[in-house]
N, C-alpha and C positions, 0 to 999 in steps of 0.2 A: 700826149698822155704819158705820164708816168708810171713806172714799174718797179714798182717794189716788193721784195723777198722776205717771206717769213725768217725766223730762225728755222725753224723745222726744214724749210725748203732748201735754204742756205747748208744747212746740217745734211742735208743727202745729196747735196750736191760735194759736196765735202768728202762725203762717203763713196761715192764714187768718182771721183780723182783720185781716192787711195787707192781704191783697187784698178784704176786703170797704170798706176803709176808704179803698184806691184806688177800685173801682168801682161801691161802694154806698153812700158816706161818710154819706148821713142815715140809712141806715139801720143800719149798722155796728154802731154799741153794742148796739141791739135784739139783731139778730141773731146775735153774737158771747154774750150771754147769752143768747139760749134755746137756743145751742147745749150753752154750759156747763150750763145746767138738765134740759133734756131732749133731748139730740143725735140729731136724725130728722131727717131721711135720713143720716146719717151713721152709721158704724160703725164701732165701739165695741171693740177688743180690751183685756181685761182679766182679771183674775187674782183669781179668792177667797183668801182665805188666813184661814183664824180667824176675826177678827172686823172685817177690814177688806177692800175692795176697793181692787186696783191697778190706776187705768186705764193701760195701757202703751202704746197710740196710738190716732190720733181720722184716721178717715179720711172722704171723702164718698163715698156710694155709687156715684158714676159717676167713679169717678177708678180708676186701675191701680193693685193691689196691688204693694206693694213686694215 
């Protein structure tokens, strides 16, 4: 199965890397990949289709739904 990323999802994943890399900076890269690998506490909106997955955005669980 395939997994592929909106912009939008791509773009808050972005968003936060910067702020982890403002106020977590050793630990940044770590966490910025096990986010991409297994995203917990975060959530996850996405889309099956066939045979691939569309992540369409990446949000943290204590933050406001857009």
């Amino acid at each position: 199965m395939q997994v592929r990323w909106t912009e939008a999802a791509a773009a808050d994943l972005g968003r936060i890397a910067d702020y982890l890399f403002v106020h977590a900076p050793s630990r940044a890269p770590g966490l910025v990949r096990f986010i991409y690998e297994a995203p917990l506490p975060w959530i996850v909106i996405y889309t099956v289709r066939d045979d691939a997955i569309d992540i369409v955005r990446l949000l943290h669980g204590a933050q406001r739904w857009p």
